[in-house]
Backbone bond lengths (Angstrom), bond angles and torsions (degrees), N, CA, C in turn:
res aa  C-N    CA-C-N  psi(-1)  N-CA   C-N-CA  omega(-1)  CA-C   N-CA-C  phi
1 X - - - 1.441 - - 1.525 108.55 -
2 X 1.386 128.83 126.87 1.573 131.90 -177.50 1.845 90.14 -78.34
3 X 1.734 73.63 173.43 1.433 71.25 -159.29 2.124 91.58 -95.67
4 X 1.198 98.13 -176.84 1.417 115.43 -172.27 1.495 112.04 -121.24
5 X 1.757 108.52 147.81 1.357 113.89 177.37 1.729 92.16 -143.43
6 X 1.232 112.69 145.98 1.217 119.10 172.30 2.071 108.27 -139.03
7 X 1.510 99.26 106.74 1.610 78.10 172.46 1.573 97.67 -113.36
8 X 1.812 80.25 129.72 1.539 106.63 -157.74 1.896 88.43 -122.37
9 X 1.584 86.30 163.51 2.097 105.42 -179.66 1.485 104.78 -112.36
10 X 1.108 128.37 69.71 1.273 125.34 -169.12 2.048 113.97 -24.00
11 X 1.327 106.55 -4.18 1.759 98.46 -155.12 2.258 78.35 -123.47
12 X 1.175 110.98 20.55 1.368 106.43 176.84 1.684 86.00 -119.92
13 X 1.524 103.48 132.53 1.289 107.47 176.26 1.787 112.86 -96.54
14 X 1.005 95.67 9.59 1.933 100.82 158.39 1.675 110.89 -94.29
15 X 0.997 113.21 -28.29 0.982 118.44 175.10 1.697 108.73 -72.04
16 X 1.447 104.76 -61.10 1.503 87.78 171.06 1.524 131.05 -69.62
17 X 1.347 114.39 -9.37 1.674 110.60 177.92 1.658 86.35 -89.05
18 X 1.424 142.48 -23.08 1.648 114.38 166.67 1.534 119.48 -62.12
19 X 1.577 99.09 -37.04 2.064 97.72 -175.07 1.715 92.95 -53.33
20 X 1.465 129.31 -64.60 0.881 138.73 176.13 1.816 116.63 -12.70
21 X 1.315 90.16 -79.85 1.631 106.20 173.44 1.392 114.08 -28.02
22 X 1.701 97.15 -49.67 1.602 95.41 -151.75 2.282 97.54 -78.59
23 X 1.145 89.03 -38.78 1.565 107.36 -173.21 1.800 101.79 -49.59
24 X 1.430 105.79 -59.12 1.619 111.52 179.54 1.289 105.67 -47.34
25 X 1.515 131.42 -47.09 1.489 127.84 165.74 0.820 141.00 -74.95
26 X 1.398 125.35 30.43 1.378 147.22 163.16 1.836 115.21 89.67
27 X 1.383 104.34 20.52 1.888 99.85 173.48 1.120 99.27 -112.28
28 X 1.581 99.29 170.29 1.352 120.53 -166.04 1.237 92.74 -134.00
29 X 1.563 132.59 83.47 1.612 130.80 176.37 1.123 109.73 -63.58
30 X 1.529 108.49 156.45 1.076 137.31 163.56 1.702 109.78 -70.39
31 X 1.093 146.76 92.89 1.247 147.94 -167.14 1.379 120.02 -76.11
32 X 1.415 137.62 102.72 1.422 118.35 179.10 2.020 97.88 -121.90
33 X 1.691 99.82 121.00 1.226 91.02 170.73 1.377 102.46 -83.93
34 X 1.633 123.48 128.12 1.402 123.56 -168.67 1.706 101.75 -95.14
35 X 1.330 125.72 -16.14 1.617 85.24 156.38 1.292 112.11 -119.08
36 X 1.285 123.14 66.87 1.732 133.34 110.38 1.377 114.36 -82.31
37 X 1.317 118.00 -57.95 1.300 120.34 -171.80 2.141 109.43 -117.21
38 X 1.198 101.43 74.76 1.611 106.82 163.33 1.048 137.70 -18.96
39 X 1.568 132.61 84.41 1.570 110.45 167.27 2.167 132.43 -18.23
40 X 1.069 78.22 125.69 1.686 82.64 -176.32 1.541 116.32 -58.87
41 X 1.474 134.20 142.07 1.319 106.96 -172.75 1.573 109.54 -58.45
42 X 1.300 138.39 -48.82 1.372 134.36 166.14 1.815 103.77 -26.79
43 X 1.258 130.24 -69.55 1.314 132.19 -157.64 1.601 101.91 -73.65
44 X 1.179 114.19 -2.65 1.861 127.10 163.33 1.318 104.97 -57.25
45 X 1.695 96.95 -77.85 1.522 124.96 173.43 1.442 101.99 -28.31
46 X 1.223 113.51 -77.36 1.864 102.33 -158.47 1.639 110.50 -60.03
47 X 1.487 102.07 -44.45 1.454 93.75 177.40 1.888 126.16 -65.71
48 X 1.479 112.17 -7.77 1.532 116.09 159.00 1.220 106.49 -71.73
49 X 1.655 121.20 -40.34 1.534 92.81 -164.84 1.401 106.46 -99.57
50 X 1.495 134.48 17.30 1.534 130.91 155.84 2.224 105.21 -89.22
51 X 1.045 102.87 -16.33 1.552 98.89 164.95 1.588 113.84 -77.14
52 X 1.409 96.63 -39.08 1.431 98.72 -173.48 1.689 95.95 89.24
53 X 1.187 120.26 56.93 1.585 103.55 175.53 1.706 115.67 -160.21
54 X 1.194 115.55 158.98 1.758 102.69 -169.47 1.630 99.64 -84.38
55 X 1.010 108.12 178.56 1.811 133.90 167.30 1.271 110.21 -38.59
56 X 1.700 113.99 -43.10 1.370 114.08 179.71 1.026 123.82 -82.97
57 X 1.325 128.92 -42.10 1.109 127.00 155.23 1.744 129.50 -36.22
58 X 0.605 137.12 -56.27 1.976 170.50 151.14 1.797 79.73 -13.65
59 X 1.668 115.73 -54.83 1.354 137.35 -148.78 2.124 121.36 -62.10
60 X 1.057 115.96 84.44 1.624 108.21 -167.31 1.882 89.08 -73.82
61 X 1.712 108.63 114.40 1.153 125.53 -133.95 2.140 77.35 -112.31
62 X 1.346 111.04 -19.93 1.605 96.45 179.27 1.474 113.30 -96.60
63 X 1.535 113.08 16.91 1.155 95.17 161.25 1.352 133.30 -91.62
64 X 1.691 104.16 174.28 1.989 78.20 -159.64 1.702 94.42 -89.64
65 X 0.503 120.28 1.07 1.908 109.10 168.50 1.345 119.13 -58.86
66 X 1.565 100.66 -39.77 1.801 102.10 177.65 1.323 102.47 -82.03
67 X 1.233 152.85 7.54 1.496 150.23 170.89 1.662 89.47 -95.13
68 X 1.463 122.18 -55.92 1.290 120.30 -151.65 2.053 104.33 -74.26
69 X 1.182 112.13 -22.22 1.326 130.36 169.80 1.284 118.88 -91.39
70 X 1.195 117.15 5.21 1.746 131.65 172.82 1.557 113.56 63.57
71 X 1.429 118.15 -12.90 1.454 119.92 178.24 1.463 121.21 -39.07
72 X 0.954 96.89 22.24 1.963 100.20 160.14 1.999 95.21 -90.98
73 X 1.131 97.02 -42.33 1.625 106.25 -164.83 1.584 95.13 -45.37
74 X 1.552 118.82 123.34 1.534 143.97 156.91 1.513 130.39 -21.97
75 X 1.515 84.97 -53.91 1.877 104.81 -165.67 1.530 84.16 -86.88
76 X 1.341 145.53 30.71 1.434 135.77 155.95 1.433 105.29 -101.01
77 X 1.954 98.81 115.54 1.214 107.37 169.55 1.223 129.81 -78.80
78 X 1.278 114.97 157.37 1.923 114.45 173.82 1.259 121.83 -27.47
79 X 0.707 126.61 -43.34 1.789 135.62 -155.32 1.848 92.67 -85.30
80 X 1.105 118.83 -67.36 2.202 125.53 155.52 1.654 100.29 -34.37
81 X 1.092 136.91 -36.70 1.278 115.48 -174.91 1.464 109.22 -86.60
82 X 1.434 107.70 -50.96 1.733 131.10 -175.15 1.638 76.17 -29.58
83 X 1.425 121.21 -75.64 1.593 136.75 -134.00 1.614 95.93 -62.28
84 X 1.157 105.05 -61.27 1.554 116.17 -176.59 1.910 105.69 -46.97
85 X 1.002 116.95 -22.76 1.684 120.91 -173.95 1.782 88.93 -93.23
86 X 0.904 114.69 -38.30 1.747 120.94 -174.51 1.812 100.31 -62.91
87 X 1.362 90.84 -53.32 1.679 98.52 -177.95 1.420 113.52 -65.42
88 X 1.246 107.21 -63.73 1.785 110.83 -177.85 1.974 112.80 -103.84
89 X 0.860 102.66 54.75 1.503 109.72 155.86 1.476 112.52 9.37
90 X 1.151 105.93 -65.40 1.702 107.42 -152.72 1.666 105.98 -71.42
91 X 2.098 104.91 -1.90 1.773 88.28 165.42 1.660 111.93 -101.53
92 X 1.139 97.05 46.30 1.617 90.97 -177.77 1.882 104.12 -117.68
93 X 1.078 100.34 105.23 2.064 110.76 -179.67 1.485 109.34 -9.26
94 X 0.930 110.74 151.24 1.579 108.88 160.36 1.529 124.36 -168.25
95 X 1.293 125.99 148.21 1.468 114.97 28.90 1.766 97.52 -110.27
96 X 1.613 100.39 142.71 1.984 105.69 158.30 1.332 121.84 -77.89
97 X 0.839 102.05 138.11 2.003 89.10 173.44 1.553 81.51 -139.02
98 X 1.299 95.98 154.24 1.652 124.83 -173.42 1.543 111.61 -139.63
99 X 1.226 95.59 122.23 1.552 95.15 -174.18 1.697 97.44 -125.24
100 X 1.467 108.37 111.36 1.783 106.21 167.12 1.958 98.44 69.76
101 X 1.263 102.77 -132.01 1.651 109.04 170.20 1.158 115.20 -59.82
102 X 1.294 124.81 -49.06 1.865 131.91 -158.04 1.063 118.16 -90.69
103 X 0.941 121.69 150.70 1.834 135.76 -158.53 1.706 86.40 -146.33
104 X 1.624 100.58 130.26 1.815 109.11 155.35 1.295 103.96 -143.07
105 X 1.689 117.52 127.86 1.417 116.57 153.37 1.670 128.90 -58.18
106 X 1.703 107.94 98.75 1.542 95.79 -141.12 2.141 81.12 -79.03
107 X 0.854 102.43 79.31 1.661 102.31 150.06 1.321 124.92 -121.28
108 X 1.232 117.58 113.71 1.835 146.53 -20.98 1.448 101.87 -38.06
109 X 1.208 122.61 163.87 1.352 138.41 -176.58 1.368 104.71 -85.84
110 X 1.421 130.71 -7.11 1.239 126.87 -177.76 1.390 104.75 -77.54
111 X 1.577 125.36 -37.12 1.387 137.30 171.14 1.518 109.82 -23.66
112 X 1.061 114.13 -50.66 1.641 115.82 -178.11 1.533 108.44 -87.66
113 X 1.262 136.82 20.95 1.402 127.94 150.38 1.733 100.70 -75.50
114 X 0.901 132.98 -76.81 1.810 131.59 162.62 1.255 96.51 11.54
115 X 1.896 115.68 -75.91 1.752 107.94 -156.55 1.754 101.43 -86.74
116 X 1.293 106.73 -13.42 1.634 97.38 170.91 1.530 105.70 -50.39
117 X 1.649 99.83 -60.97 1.640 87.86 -153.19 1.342 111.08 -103.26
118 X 1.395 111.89 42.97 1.676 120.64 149.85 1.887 125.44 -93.50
């Protein structure tokens, strides 16, 4: 069994019906609440390219930080967004769980039955 990471918001209840998910099926994640402890912009990077997905995407786009930081604006490159998710946590999707290679934003939590049972 690879091992598991889930950075989960303990006070998001998708997040807790994914710990759930993953626990009922026999893992024992690695737990990172990411805004206490932030993905690094590097640990951004790897986890976009095991989702397979850009900055914006990754991006919870109704919060008001990303209005108040203009990150709708275009001419903001990757590396300005990476940072801004490094800085303010709470616009980064959740919850990811990563198992081995694969990364799924399990929102709905059912999303990650797929990479369970591959």
């Amino acid at each position: 069994m690879s091992s598991v990471t889930i950075y989960h918001n303990p006070r998001c209840n998708s997040s807790r019906q994914t710990l759930a998910l993953l626990e009922a099926h026999g893992f024992t994640p690695k737990v990172i609440e990411y805004l206490k402890t932030p993905p690094t912009v590097a640990e951004l990077k790897k986890i976009l390219t095991q989702l397979h997905c850009t900055p914006r995407e990754l991006m919870r786009t109704k919060e008001a930080i990303y209005s108040t930081l203009q990150l709708d604006n275009p001419k903001l490159n990757e590396d300005t967004l990476l940072q801004a998710m490094h800085d303010h946590p709470i616009l980064i999707q959740r919850p990811i769980v990563i198992m081995g290679r694969n990364a799924c934003i399990a929102r709905p939590p059912e999303t990650l039955l797929e990479m369970i049972n591959t």
